[in-house]
mmCIF file as gemmi writes it, N, C-alpha and C atoms, coordinates in Angstrom:
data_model
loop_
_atom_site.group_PDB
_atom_site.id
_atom_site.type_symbol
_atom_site.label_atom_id
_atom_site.label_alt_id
_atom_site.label_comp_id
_atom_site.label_asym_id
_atom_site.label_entity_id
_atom_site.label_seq_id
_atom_site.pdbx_PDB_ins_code
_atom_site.Cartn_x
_atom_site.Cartn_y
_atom_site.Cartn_z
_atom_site.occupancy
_atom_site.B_iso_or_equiv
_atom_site.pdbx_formal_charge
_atom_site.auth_seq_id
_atom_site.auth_asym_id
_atom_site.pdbx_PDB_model_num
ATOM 1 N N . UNK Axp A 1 ? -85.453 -6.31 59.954 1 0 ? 1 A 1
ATOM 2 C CA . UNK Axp A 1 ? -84.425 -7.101 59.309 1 0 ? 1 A 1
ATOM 3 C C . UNK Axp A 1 ? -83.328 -6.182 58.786 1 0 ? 1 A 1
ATOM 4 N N . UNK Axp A 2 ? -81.997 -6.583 58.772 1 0 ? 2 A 1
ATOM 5 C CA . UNK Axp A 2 ? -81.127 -5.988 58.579 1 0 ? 2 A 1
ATOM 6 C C . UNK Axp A 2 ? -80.696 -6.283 56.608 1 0 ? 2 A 1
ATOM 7 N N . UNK Axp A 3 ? -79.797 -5.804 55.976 1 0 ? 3 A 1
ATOM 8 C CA . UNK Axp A 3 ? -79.68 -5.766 54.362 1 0 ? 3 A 1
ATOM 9 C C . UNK Axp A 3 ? -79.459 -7.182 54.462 1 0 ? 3 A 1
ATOM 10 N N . UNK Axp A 4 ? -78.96 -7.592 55.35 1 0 ? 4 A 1
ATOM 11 C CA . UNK Axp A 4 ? -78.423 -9.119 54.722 1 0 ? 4 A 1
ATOM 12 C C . UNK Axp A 4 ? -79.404 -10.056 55.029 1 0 ? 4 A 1
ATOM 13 N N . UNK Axp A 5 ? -80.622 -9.552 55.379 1 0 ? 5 A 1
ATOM 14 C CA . UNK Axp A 5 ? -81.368 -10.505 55.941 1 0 ? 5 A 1
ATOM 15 C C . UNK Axp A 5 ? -81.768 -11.05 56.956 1 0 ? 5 A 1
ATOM 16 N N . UNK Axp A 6 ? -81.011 -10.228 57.959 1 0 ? 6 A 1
ATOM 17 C CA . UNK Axp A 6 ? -80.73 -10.92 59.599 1 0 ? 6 A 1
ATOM 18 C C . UNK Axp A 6 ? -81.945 -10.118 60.439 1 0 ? 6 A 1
ATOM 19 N N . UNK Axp A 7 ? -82.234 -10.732 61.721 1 0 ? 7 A 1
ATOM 20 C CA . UNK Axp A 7 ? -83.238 -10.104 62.039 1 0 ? 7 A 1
ATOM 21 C C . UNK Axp A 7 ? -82.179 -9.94 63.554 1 0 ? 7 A 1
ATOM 22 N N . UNK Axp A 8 ? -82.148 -8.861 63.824 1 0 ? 8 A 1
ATOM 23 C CA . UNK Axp A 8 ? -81.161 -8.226 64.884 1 0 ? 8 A 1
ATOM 24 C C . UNK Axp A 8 ? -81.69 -9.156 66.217 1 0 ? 8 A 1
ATOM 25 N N . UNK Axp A 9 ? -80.636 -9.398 67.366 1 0 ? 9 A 1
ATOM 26 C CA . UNK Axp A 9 ? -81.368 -9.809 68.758 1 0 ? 9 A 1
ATOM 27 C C . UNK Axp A 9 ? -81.011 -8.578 69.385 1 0 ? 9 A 1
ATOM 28 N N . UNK Axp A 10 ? -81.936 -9.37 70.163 1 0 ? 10 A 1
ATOM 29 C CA . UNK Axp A 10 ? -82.453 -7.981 71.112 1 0 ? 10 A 1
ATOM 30 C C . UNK Axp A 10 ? -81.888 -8.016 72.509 1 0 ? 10 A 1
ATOM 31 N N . UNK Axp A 11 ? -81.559 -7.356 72.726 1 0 ? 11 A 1
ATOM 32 C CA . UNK Axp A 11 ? -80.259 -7.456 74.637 1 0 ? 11 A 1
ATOM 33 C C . UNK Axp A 11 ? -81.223 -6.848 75.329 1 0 ? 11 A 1
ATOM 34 N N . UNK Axp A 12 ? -81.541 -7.01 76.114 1 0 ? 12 A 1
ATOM 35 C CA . UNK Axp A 12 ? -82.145 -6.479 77.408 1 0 ? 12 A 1
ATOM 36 C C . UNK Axp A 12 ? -81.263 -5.302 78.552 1 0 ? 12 A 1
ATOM 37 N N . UNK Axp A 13 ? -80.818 -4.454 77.929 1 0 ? 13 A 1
ATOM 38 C CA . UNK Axp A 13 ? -79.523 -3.909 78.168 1 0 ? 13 A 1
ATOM 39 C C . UNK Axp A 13 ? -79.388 -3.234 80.052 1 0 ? 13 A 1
ATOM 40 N N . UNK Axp A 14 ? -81.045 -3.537 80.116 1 0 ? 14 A 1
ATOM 41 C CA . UNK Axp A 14 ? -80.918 -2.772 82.067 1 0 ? 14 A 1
ATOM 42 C C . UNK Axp A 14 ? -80.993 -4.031 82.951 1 0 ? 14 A 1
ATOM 43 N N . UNK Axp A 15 ? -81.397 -5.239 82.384 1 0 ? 15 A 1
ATOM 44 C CA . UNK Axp A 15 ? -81.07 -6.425 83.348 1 0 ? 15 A 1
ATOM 45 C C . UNK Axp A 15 ? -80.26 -7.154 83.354 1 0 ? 15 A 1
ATOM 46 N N . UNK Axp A 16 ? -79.75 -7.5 84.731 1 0 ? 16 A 1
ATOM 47 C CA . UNK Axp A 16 ? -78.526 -8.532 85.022 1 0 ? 16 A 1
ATOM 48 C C . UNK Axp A 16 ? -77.861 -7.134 86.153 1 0 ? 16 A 1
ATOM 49 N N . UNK Axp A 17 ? -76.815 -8.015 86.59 1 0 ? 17 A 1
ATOM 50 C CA . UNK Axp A 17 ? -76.253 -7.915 87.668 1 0 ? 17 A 1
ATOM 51 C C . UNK Axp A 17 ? -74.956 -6.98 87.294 1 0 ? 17 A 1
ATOM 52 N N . UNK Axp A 18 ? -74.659 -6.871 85.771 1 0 ? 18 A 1
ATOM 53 C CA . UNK Axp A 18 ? -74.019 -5.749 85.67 1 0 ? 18 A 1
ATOM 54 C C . UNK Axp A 18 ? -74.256 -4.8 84.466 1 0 ? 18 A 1
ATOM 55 N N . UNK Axp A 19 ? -75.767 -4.72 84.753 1 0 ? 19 A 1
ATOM 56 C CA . UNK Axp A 19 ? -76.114 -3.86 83.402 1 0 ? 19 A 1
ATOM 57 C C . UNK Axp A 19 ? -76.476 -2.355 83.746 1 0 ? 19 A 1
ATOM 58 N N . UNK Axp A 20 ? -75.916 -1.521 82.642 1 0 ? 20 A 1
ATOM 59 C CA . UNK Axp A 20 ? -76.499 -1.948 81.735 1 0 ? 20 A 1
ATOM 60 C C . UNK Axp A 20 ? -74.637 -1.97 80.728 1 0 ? 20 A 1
ATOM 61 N N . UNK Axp A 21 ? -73.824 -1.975 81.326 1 0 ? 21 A 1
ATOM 62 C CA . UNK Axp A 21 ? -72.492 -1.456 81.175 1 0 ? 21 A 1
ATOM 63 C C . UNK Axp A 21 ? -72.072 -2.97 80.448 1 0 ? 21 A 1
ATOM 64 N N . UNK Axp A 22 ? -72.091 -4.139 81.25 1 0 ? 22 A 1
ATOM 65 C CA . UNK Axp A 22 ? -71.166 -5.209 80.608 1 0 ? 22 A 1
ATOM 66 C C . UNK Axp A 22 ? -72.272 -5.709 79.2 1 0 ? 22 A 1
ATOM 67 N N . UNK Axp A 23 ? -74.098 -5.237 79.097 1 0 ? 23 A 1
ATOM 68 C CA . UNK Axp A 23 ? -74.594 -5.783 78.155 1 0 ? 23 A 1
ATOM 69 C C . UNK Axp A 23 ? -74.331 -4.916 77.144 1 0 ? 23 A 1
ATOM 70 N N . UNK Axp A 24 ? -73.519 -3.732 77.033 1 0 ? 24 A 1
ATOM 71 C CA . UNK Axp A 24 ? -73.679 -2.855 76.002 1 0 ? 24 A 1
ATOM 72 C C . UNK Axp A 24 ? -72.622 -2.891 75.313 1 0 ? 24 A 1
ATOM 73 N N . UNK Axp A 25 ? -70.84 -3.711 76.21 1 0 ? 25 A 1
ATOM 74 C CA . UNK Axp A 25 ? -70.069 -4.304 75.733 1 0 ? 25 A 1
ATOM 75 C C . UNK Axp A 25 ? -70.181 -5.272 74.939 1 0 ? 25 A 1
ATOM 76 N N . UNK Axp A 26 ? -70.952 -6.494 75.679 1 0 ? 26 A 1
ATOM 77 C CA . UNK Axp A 26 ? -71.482 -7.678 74.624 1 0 ? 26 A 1
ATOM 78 C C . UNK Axp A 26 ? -71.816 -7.523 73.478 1 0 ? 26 A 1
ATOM 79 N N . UNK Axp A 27 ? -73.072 -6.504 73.469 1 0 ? 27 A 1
ATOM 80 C CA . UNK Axp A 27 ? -73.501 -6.208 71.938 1 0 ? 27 A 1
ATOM 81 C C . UNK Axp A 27 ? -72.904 -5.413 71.323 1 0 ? 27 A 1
ATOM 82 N N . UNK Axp A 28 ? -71.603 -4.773 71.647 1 0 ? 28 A 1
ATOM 83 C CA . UNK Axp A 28 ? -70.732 -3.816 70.775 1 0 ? 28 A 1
ATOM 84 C C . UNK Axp A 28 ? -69.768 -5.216 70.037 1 0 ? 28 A 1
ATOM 85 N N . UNK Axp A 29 ? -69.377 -6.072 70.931 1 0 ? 29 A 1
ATOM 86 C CA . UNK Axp A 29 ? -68.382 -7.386 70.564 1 0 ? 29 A 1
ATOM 87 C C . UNK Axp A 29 ? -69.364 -8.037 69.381 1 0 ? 29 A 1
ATOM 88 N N . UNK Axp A 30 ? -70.705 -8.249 70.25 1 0 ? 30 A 1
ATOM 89 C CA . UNK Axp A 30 ? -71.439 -9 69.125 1 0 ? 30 A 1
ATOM 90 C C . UNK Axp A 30 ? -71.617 -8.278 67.601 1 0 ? 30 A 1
ATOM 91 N N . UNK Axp A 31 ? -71.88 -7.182 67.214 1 0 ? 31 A 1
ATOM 92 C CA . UNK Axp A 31 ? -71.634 -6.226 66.175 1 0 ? 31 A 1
ATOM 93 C C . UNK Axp A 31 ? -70.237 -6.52 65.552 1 0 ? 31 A 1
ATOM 94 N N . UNK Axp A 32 ? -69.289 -5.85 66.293 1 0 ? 32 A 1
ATOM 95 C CA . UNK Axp A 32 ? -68.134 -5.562 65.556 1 0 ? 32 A 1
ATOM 96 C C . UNK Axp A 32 ? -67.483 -6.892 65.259 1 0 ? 32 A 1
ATOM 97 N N . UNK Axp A 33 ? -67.239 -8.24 66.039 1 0 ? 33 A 1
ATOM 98 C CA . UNK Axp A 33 ? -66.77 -8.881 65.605 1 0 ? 33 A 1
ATOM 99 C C . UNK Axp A 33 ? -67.527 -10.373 64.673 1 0 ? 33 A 1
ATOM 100 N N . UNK Axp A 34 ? -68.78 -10.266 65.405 1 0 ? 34 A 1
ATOM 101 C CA . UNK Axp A 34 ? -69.43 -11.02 64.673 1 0 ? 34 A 1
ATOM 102 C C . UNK Axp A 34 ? -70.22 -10.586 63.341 1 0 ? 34 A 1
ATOM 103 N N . UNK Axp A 35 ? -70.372 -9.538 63.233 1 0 ? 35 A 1
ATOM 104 C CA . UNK Axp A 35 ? -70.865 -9.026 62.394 1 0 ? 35 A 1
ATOM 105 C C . UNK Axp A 35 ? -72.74 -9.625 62.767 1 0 ? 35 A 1
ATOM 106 N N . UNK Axp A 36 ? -73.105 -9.552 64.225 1 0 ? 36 A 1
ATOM 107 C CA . UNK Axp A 36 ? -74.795 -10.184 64.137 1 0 ? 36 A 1
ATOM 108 C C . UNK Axp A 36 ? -75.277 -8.426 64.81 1 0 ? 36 A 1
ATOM 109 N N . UNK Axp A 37 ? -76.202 -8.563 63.827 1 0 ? 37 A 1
ATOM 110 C CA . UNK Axp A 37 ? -77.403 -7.232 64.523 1 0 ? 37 A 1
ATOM 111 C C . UNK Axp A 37 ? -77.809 -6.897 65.232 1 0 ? 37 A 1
ATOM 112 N N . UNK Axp A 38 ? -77.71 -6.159 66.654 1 0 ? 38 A 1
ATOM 113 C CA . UNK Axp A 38 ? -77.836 -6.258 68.067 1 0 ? 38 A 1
ATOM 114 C C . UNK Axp A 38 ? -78.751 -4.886 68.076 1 0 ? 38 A 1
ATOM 115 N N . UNK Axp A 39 ? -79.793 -5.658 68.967 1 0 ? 39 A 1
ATOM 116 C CA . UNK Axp A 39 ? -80.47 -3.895 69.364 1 0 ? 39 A 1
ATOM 117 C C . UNK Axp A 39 ? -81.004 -4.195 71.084 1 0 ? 39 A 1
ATOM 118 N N . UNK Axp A 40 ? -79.853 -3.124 71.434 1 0 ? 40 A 1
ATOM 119 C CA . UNK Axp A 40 ? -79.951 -2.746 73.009 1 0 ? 40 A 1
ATOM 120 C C . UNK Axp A 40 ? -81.121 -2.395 73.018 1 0 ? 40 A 1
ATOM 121 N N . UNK Axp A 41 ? -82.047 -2.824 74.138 1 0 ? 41 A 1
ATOM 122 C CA . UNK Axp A 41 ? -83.503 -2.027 74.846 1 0 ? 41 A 1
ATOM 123 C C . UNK Axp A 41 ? -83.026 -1.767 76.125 1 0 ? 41 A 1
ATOM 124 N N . UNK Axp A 42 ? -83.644 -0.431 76.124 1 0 ? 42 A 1
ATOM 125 C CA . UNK Axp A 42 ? -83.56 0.253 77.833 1 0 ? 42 A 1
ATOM 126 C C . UNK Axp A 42 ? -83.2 1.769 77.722 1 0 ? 42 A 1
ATOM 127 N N . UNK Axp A 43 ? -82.757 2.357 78.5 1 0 ? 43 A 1
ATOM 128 C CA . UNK Axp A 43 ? -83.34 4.194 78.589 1 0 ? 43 A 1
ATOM 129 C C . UNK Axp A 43 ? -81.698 4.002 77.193 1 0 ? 43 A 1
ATOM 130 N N . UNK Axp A 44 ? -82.35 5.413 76.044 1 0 ? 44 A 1
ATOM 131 C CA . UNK Axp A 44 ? -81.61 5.863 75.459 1 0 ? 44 A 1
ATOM 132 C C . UNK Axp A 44 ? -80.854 6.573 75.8 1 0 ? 44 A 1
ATOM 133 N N . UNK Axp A 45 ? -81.022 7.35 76.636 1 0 ? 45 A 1
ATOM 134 C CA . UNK Axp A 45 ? -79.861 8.324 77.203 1 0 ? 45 A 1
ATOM 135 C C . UNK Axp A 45 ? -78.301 7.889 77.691 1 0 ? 45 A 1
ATOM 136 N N . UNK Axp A 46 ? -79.132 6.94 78.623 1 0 ? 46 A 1
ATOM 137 C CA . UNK Axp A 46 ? -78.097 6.218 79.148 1 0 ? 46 A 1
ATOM 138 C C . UNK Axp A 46 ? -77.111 5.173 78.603 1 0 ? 46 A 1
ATOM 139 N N . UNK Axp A 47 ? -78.133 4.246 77.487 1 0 ? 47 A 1
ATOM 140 C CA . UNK Axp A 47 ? -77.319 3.867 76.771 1 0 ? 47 A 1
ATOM 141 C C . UNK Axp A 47 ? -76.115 4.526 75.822 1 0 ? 47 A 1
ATOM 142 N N . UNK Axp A 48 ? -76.491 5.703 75.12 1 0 ? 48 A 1
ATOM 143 C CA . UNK Axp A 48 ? -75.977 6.689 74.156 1 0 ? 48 A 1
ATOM 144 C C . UNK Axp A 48 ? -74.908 6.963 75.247 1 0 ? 48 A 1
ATOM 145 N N . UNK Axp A 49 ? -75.358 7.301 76.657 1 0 ? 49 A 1
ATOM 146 C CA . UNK Axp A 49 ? -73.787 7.79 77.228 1 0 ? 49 A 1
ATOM 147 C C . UNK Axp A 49 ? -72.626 6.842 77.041 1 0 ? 49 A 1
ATOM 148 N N . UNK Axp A 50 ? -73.101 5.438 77.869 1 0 ? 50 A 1
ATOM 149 C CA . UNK Axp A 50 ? -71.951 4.525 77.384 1 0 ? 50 A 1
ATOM 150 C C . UNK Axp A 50 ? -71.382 4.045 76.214 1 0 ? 50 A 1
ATOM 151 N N . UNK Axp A 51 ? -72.333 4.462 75.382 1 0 ? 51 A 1
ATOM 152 C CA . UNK Axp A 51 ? -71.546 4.635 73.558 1 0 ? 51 A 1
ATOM 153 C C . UNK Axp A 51 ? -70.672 5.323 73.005 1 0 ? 51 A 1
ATOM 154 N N . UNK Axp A 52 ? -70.782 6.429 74.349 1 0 ? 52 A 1
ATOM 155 C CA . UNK Axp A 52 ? -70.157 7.704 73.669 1 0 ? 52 A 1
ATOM 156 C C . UNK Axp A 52 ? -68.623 7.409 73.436 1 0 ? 52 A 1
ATOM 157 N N . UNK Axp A 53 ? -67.956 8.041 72.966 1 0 ? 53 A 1
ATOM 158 C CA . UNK Axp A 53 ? -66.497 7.55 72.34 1 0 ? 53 A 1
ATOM 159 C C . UNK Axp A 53 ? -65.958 6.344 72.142 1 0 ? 53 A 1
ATOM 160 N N . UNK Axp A 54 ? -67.204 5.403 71.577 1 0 ? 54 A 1
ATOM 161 C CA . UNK Axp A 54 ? -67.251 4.022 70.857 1 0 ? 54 A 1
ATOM 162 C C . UNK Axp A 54 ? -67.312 4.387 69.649 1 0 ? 54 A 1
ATOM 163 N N . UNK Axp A 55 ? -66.225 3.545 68.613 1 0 ? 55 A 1
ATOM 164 C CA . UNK Axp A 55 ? -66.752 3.299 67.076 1 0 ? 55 A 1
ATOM 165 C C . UNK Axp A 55 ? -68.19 2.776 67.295 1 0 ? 55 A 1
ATOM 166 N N . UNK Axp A 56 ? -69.365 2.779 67.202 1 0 ? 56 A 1
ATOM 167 C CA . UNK Axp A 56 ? -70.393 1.959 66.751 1 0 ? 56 A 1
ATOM 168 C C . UNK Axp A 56 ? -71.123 1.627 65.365 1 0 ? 56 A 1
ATOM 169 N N . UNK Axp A 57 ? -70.501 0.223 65.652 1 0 ? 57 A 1
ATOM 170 C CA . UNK Axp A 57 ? -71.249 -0.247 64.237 1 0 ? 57 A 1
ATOM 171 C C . UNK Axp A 57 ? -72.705 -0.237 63.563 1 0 ? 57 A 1
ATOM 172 N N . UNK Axp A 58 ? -72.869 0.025 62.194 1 0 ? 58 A 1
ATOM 173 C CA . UNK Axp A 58 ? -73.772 0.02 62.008 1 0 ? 58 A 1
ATOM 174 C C . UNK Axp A 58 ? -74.758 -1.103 62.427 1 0 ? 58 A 1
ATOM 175 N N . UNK Axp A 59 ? -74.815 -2.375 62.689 1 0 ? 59 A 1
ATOM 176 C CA . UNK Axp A 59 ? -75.264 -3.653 63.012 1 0 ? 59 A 1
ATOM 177 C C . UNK Axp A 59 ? -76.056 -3.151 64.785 1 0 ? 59 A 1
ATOM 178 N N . UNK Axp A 60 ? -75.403 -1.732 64.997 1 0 ? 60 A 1
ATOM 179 C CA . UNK Axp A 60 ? -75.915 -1.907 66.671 1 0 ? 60 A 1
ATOM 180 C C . UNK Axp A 60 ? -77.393 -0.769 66.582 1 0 ? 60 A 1
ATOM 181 N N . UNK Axp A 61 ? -78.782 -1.092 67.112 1 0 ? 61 A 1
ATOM 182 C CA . UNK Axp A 61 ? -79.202 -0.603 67.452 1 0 ? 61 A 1
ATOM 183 C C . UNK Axp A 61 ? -79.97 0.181 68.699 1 0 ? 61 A 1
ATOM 184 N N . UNK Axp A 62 ? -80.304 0.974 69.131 1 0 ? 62 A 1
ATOM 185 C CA . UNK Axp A 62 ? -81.695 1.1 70.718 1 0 ? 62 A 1
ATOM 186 C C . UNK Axp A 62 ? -82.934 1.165 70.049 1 0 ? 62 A 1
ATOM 187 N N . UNK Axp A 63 ? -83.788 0.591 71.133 1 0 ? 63 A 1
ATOM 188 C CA . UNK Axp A 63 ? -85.247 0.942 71.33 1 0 ? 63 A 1
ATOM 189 C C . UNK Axp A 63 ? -84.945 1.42 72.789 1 0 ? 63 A 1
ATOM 190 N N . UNK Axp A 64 ? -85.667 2.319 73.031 1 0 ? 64 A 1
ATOM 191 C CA . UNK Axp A 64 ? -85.683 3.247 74.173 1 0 ? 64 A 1
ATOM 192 C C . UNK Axp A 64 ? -86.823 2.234 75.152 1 0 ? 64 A 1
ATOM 193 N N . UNK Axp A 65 ? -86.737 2.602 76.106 1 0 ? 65 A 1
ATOM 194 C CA . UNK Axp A 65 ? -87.284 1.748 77.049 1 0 ? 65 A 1
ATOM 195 C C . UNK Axp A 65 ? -87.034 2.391 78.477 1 0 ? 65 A 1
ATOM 196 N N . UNK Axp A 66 ? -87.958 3.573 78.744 1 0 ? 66 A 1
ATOM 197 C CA . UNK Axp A 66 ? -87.575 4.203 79.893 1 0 ? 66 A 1
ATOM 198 C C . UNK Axp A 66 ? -88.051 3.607 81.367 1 0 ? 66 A 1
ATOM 199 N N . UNK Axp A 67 ? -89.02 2.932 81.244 1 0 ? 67 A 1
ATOM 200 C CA . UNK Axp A 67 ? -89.267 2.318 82.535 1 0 ? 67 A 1
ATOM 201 C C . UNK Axp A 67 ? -88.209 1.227 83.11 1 0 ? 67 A 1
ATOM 202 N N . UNK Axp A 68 ? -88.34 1.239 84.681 1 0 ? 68 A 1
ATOM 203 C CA . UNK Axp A 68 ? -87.336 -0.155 84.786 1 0 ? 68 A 1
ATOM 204 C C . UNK Axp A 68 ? -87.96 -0.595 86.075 1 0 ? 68 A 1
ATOM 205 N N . UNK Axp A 69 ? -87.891 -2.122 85.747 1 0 ? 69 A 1
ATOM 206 C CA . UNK Axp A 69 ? -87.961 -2.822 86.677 1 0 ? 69 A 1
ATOM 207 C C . UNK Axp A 69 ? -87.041 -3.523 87.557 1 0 ? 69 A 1
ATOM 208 N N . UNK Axp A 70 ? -87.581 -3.551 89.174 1 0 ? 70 A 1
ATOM 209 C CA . UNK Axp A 70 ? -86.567 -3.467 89.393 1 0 ? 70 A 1
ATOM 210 C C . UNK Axp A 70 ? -86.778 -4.811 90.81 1 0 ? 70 A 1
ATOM 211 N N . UNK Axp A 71 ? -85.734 -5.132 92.039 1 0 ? 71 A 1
ATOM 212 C CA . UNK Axp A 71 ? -85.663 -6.077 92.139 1 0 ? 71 A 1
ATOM 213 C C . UNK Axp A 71 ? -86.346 -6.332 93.504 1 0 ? 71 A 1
ATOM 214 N N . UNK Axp A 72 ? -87.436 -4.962 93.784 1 0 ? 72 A 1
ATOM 215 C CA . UNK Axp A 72 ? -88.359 -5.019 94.119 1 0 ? 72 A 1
ATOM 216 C C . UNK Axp A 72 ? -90.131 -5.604 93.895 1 0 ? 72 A 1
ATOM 217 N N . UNK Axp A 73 ? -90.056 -4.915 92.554 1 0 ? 73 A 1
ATOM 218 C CA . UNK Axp A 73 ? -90.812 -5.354 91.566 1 0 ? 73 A 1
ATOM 219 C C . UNK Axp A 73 ? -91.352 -6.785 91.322 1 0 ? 73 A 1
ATOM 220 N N . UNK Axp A 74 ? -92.624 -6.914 92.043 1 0 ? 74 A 1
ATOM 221 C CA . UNK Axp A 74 ? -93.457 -8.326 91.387 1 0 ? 74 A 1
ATOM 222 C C . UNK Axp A 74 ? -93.191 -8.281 89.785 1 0 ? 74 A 1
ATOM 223 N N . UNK Axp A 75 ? -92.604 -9.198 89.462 1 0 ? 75 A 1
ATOM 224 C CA . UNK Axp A 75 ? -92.343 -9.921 88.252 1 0 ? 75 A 1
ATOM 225 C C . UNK Axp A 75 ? -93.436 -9.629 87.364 1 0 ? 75 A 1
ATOM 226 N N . UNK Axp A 76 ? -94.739 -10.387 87.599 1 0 ? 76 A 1
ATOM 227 C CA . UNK Axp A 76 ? -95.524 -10.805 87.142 1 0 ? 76 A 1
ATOM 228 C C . UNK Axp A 76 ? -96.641 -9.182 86.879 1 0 ? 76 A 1
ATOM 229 N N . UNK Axp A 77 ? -96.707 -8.281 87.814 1 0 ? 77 A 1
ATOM 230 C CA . UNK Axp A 77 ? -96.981 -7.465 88.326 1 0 ? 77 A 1
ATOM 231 C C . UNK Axp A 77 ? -96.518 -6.036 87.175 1 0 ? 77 A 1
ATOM 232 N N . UNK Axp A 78 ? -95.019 -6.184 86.675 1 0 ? 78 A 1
ATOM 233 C CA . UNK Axp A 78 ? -94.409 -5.394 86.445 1 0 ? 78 A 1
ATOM 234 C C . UNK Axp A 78 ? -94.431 -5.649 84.903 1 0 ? 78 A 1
ATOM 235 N N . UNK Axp A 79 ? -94.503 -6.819 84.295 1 0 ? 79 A 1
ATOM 236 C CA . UNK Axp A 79 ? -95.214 -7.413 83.02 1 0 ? 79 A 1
ATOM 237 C C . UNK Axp A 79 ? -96.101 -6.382 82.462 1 0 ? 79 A 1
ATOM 238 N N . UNK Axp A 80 ? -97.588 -6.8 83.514 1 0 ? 80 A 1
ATOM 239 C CA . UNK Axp A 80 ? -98.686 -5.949 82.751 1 0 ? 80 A 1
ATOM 240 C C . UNK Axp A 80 ? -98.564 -4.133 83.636 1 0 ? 80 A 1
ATOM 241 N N . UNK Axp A 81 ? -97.411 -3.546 84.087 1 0 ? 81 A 1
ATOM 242 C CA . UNK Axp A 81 ? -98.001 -2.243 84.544 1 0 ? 81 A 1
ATOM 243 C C . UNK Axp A 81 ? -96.556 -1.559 83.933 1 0 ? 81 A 1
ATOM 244 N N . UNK Axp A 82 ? -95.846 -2.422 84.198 1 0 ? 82 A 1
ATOM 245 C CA . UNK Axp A 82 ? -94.578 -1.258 83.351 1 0 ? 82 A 1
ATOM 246 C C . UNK Axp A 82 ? -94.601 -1.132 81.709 1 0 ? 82 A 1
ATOM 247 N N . UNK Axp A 83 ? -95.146 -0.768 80.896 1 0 ? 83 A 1
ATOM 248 C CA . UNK Axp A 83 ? -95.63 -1.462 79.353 1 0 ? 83 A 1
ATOM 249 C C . UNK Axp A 83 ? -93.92 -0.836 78.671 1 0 ? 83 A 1
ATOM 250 N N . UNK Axp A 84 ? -93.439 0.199 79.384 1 0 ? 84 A 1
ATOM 251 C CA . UNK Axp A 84 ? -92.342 0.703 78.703 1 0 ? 84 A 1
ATOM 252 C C . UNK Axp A 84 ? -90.923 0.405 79.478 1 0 ? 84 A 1
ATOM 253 N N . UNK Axp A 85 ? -90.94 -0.916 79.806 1 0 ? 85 A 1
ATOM 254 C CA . UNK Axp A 85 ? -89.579 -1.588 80.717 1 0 ? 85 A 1
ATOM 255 C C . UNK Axp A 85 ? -88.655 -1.965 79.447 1 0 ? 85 A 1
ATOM 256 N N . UNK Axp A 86 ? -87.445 -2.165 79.722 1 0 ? 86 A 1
ATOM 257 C CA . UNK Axp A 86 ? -87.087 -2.987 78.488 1 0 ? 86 A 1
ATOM 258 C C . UNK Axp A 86 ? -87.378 -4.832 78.291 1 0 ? 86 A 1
ATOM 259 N N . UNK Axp A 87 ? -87.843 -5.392 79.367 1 0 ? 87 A 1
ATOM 260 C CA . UNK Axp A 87 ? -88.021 -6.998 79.068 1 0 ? 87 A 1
ATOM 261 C C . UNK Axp A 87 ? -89.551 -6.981 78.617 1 0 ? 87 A 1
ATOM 262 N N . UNK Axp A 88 ? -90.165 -5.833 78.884 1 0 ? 88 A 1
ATOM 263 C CA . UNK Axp A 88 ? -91.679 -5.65 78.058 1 0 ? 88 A 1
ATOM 264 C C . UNK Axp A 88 ? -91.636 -5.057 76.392 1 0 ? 88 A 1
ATOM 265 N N . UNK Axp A 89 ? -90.57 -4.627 76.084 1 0 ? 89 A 1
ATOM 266 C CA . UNK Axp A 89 ? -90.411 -3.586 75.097 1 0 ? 89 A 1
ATOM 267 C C . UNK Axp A 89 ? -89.596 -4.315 73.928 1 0 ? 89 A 1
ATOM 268 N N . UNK Axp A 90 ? -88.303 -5.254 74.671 1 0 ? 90 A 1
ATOM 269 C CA . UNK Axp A 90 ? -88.091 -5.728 73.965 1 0 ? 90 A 1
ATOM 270 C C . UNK Axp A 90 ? -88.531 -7.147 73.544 1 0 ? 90 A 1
């Protein structure tokens, strides 16, 4: 939970069709202008790169999440064997 009480959402920041780039925009918009608590899941590195020479608000967080699944990947399959994906993590 965040000071005001809020309990941050969580972005799935390596899935979708243009991630992890347009979800890391979203939750920078969702932060800065909404003022709601956002915490990107998915590899830190990578996220931190596309942060890099962003104001980031305090409201934005990561959980690291180095595994990824991908669109090969049995769904169901990738649930119980990837434990460190970000749609498992977060």
């Amino acid at each position: 939970m965040t000071a005001r009480g809020q309990k941050p959402i969580a972005l799935d920041a390596m899935g979708g069709d243009r991630a992890p780039e347009e979800i890391v925009q979203g939750g920078l918009r969702a932060a800065r202008e909404l003022g709601i608590p956002v915490c990107l899941v998915g590899d830190r590195p990578r996220l931190e790169s596309l942060l890099s020479g962003e104001t980031v608000p305090d409201g934005l967080t990561i959980e690291h999440a180095p595994e990824t699944v991908t669109m090969e990947d049995h769904a169901a399959e990738s649930v119980r064997r990837k434990l460190q994906s970000s749609i498992v993590v977060g």
